[in-house]
N, C-alpha and C positions, 0 to 999 in steps of 0.2 A: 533536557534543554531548560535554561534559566525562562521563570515565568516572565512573560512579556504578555500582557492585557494587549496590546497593537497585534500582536503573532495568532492571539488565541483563533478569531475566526480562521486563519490561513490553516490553521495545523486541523482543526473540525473538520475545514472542505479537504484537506487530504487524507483524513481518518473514514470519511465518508465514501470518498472514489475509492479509496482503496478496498473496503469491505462490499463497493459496488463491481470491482472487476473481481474479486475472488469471488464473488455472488457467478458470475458468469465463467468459469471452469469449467472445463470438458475433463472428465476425471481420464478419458482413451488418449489426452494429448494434446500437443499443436496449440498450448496455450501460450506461447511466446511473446504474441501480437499483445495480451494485456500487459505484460509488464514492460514493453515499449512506449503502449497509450498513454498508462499512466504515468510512466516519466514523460513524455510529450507533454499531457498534459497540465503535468506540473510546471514544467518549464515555459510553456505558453502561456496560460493563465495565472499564475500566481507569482514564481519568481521574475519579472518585469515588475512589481508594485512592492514586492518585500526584499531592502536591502538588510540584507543580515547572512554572512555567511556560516553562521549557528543552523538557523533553518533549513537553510539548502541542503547541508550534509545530513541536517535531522528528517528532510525531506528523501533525499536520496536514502537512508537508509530504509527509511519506509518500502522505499520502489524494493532494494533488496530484501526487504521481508515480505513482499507480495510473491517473485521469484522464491523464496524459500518456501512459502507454504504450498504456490503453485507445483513446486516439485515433489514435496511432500505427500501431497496428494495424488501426484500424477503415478509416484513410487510405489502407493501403498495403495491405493483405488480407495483411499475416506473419502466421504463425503465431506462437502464443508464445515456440515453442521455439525459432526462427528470432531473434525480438528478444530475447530471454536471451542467447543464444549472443554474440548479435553482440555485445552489451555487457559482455556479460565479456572480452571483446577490447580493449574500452576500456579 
């Protein structure tokens, strides 16, 4: 996403929920509910103040990388800390 000094704190609070709902994973399942919240979330509190439709889809892809790793995890029984790690390797 093009740097935008106005965007920066909006993209922090969604780097932040989001490593706050993968914090809460149930590696047996039924984690569906997060990656709903956290697009609600997003869509409630942030995109209403941020017109930029750069963001939204930079947003939205976030929510599907929360869903990717939630599955990732629920596939393979990692723990978070396990699939952090590993991808900071990347």
């Amino acid at each position: 996403m093009k740097e935008n000094t106005d965007i920066k704190p909006y993209e922090q609070m969604v780097k932040n929920w989001k490593a706050s709902y993968l914090s809460q994973v149930n590696g047996a399942g039924g984690n569906e509910y997060l990656v709903k919240d956290f697009w609600e979330e997003i869509e409630e509190s942030i995109l209403p103040y941020v017109e930029s439709a750069g963001f939204a889809g930079w947003a939205f892809q976030q929510v599907k990388d929360l869903e990717r790793l939630i599955k990732k995890i629920e596939s393979n029984g990692l723990s978070v800390e396990v699939l952090l790690r590993s991808q900071d390797k990347v």
